[in-house]
C-alpha positions in Angstrom: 27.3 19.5 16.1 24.3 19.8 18.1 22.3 17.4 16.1 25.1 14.6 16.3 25.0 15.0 20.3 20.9 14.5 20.0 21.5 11.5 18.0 24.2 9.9 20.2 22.1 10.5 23.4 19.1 8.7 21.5 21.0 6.1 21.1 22.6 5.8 24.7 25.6 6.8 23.9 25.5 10.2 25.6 23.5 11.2 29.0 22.0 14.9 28.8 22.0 16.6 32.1 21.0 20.4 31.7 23.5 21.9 29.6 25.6 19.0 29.6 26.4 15.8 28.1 28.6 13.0 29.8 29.4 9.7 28.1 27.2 7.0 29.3 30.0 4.5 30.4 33.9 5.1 30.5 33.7 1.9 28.0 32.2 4.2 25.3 34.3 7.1 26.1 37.1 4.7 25.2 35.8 3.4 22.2 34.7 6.7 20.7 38.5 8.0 21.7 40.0 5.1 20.2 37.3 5.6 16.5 39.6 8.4 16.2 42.3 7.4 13.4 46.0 7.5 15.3 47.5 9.8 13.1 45.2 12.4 13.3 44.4 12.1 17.0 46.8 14.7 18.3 45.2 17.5 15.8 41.7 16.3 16.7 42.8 17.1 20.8 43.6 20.5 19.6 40.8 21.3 17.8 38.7 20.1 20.2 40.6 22.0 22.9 40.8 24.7 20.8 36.8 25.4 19.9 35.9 24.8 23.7 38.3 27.7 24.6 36.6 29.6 22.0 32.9 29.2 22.8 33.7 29.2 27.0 35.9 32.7 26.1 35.3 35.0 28.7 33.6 32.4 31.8 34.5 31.4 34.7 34.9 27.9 33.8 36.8 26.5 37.7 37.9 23.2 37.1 37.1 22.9 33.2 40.1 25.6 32.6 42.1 22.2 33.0 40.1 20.2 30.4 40.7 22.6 28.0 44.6 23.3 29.0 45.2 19.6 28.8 43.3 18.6 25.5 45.0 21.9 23.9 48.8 20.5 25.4 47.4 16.8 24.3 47.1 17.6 20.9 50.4 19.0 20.7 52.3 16.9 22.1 52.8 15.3 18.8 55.7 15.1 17.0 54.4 15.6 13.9 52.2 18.5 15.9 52.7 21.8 13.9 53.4 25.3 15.9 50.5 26.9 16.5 50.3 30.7 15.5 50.6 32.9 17.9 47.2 33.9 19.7 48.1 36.5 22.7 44.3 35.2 24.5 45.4 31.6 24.3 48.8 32.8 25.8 47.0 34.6 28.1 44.8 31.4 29.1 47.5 29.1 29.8 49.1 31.8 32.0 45.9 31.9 34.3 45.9 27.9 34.0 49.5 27.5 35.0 48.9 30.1 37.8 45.7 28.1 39.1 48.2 25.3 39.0 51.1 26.8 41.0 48.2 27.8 43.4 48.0 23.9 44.1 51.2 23.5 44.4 51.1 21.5 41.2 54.8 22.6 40.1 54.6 20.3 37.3 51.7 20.7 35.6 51.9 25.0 36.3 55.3 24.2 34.2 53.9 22.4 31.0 51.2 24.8 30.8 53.8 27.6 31.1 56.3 26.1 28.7 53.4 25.5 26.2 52.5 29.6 26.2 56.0 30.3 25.3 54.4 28.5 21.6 51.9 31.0 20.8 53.5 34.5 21.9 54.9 35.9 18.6 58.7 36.3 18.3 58.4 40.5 18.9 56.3 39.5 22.2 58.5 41.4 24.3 57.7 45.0 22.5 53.9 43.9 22.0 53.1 42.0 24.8 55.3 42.9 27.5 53.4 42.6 30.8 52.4 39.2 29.4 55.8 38.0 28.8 56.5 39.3 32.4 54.1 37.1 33.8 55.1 33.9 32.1 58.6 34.4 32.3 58.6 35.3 36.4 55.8 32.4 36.5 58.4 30.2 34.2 61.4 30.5 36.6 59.0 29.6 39.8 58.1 26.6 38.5 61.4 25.2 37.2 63.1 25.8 40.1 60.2 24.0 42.1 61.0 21.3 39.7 64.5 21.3 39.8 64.7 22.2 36.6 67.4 24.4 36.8 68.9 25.2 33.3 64.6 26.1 32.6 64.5 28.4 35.3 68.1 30.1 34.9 67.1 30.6 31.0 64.1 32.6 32.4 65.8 34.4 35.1 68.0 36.1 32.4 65.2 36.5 30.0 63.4 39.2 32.3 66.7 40.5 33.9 68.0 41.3 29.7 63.8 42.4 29.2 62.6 44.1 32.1 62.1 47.8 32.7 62.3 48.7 36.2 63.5 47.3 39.3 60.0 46.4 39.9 59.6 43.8 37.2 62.7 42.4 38.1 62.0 41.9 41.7 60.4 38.0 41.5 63.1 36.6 38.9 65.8 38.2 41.1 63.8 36.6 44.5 64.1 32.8 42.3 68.0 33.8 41.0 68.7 33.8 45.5 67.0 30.4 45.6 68.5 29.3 43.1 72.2 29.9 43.8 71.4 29.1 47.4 70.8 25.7 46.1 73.8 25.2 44.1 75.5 25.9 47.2 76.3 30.0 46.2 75.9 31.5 49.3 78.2 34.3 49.0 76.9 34.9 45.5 73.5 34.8 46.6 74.0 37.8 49.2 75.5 40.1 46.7 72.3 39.7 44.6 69.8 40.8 48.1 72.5 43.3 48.8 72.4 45.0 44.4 68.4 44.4 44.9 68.2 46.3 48.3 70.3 48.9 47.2 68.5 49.6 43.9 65.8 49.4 46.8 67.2 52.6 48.6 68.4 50.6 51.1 72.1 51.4 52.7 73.4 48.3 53.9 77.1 48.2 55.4 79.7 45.7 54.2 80.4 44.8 58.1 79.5 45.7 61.1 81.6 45.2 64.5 80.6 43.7 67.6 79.6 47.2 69.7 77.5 48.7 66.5 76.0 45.3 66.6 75.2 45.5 70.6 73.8 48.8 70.6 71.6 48.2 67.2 70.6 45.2 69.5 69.9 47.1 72.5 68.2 50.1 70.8 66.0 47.4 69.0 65.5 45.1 72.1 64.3 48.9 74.0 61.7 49.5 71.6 60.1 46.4 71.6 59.8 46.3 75.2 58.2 49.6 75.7 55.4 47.9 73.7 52.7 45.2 75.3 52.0 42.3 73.3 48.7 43.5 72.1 50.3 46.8 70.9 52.6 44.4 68.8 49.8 42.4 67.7 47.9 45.6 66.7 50.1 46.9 64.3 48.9 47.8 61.4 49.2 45.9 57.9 51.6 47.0 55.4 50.0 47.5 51.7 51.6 45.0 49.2 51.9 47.7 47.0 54.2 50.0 49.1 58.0 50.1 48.0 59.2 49.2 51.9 56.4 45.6 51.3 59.7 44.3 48.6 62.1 45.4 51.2 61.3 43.2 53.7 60.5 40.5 51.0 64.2 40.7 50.0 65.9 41.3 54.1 63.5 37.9 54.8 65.8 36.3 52.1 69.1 38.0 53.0 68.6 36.9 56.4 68.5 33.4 55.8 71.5 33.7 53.1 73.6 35.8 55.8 73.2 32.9 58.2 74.7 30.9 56.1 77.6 33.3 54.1 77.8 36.2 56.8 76.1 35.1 60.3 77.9 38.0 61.9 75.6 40.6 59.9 71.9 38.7 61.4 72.0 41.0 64.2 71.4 44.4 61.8 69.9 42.5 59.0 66.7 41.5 61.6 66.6 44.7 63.4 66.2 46.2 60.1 62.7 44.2 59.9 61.8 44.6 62.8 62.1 48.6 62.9 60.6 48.7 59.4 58.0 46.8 60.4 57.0 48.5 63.8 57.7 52.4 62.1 55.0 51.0 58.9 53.5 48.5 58.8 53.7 44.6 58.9 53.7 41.5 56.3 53.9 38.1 56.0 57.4 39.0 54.9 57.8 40.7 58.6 57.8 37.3 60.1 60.7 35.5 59.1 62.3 39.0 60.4 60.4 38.7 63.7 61.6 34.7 63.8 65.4 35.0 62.8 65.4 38.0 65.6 64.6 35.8 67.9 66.5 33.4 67.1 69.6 36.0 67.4 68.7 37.3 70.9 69.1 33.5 71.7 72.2 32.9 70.8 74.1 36.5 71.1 76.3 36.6 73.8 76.1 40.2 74.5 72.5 40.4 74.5 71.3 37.0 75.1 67.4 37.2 76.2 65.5 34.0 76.0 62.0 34.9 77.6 62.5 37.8 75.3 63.5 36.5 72.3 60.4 33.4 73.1 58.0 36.5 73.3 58.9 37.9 70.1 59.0 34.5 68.7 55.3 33.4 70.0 53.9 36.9 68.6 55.8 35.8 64.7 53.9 33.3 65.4 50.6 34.5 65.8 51.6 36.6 62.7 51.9 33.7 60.7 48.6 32.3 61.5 47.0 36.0 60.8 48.9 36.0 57.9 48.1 32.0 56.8 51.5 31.5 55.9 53.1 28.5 55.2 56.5 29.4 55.1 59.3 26.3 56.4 61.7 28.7 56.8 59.2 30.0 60.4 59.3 26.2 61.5 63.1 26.1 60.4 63.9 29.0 62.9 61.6 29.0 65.5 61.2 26.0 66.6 64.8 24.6 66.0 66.2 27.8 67.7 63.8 29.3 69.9 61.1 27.5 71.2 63.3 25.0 72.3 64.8 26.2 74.8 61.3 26.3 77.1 58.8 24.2 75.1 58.8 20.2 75.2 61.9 18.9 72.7 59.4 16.4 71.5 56.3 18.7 70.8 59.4 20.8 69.0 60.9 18.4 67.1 57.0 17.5 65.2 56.9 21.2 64.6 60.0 21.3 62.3 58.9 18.0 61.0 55.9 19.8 59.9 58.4 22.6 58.2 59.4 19.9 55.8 56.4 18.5 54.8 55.3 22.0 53.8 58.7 23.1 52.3 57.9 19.8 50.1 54.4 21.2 49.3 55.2 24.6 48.3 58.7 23.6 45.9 61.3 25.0 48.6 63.4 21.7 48.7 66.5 22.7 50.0 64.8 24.4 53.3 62.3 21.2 53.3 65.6 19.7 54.1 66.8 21.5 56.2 63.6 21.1 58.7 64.2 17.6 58.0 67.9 17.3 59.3 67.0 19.3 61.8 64.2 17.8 63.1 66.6 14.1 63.6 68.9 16.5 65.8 66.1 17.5 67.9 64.5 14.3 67.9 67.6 12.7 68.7 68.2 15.2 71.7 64.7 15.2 72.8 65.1 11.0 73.0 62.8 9.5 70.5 
């Protein structure tokens, strides 16, 4: 193999630089692709794909992970293709490529690399290989989803629900199922699941509430808060992603957003829940769409209506967000549309939720990319653009 590389970069064919060899001209890569006889081309991308994975086994290859991915999916793309058998460090390679994919926000590729490990788990993969399976099915149902692929990502949803051990492996399929039937306009349905998921969570959350329990959970809320400066808020201390109460608030930050939608009237104890969870231990990036949709609720409650409050709260979510670099539409959605406008410039808000959509776009979260987007005409459209 070596020798025939010598020989071709001799004759021109080939340019050695260090370890490497490039093709001297796209024109011969062409005609060196196209020697290959048709009907064996798809087997010889395998191969090819194939050896490289085996000889790179173990490096950190960066960008050349993809190379390999793609040659390997080439080849069996196929239709006379055969199934490969099953190889549990392939599977395992195309799990790290799909997730370097998703990273990028590459939805579609992170889904062909992820439908393409399914091929080489064996058929028992969930009693030998069950972390594995975890990762590609939870990975699996992202991506679908992202890609409106919706029959994809349901199929994986029940996989791990049937599969899964514990509440804990559950937790991400479950966090896609909510998405999911929020955007096939299952609202109510959609609630139920955040209210099994935060019960199975230790979490008691009343069927209703009425309008004085809400007040005073307001009030006592609203008191706490205001005993502390804004750098005390700020200097609260982070919450450890590997704490129980860190997939609480992952799963109130969704119910919120579903309640406002199916059951409005339960945002006031839904938030306050975040909020004291959050100031009693700890905060997360999952704290701030808490910190946002409270906010938003002190604006528009008319027993407790605070705006210079609520803008304060809103302002330090915020600066959460930045700390936290989180690009999350659902913080442009809700702040800007429903706090900040009332003291900040209708214009200056109305690019701000524009900017929620672009990034609802980038990260797969179509239906609130929409949202920023319808409500970013209402604002504009008030603000007189």
């Amino acid at each position: 193999f070596q020798a025939g590389l010598d020989d071709a970069n001799e004759e021109r064919l080939l340019e050695k630089s260090s370890l490497e060899y490039r093709f001297a001209h796209d024109r011969v890569r062409e005609a060196s692709h196209n020697i290959i006889p048709v009907d064996i081309r798809a087997q010889f991308h395998f191969d090819l794909g194939i050896l490289l994975f085996s000889t790179t086994r173990g490096q950190e290859l960066g960008e050349d992970a993809f190379a390999i991915a793609d040659l390997i999916n080439r080849g069996m793309q196929s239709p006379s293709s055969k199934l490969p058998a099953p190889n549990e460090d392939i599977a395992d390679f195309f799990v790290l490529v799909a997730t370097k994919a998703l990273e990028r926000a590459d939805h579609v590729a992170g889904l062909s690399y992820l439908k393409l490990t399914r091929l080489f788990l064996p058929q028992d993969h969930w009693l030998n290989h069950y972390y594995l399976s975890i990762r590609l099915f939870c990975l699996l149902a992202n991506a679908a989803y992202s890609c409106g692929r919706l029959d994809d990502a349901n199929d994986a949803i029940q996989n791990v629900l049937k599969e899964g051990q514990s509440i804990e492996d559950k937790l991400d399929v479950y966090y896609v199922l909510v998405t999911l039937l929020m955007s096939s306009k299952r609202a109510e349905d959609a609630y139920s699941v955040c209210h099994e998921v935060l019960s199975q969570l230790d979490e008691n959350i009343p069927a209703s509430c009425d309008a004085q329990e809400l007040a005073a959970l307001l009030r006592k809320t609203n008191n706490v808060l205001n005993t502390m400066s804004d750098s005390e808020l700020l200097g609260m201390k982070n919450m450890d992603s590997s704490d129980r109460l860190y997939s609480v608030l992952r799963f109130y930050s969704i119910m919120v957003v579903v309640a406002f939608f199916s059951k409005p009237q339960m945002m006031p104890f839904l938030t306050s829940r975040i909020v004291q969870i959050s100031i009693a231990h700890g905060v997360c990036k999952h704290s701030v769409r808490g910190f946002v949709q409270y906010a938003a609720v002190l604006c528009s409650c008319k027993a407790m209506k605070d705006i210079p409050g609520a803008c304060r709260i809103g302002r330090m979510a915020m600066a959460f967000a930045k700390q936290f670099n989180l690009s999350d539409p659902h913080i442009y959605y809700g702040y800007f549309g429903f706090v900040a406008c009332h003291t900040e410039p209708l214009q200056a808000c109305a690019d701000m939720i524009r900017q929620g959509f672009i990034i609802g776009m980038q990260v797969g979260d179509i239906s609130t990319a929409f949202f920023n987007a319808i409500q970013h005409i209402r604002t504009a459209l008030i603000g007189g653009e």
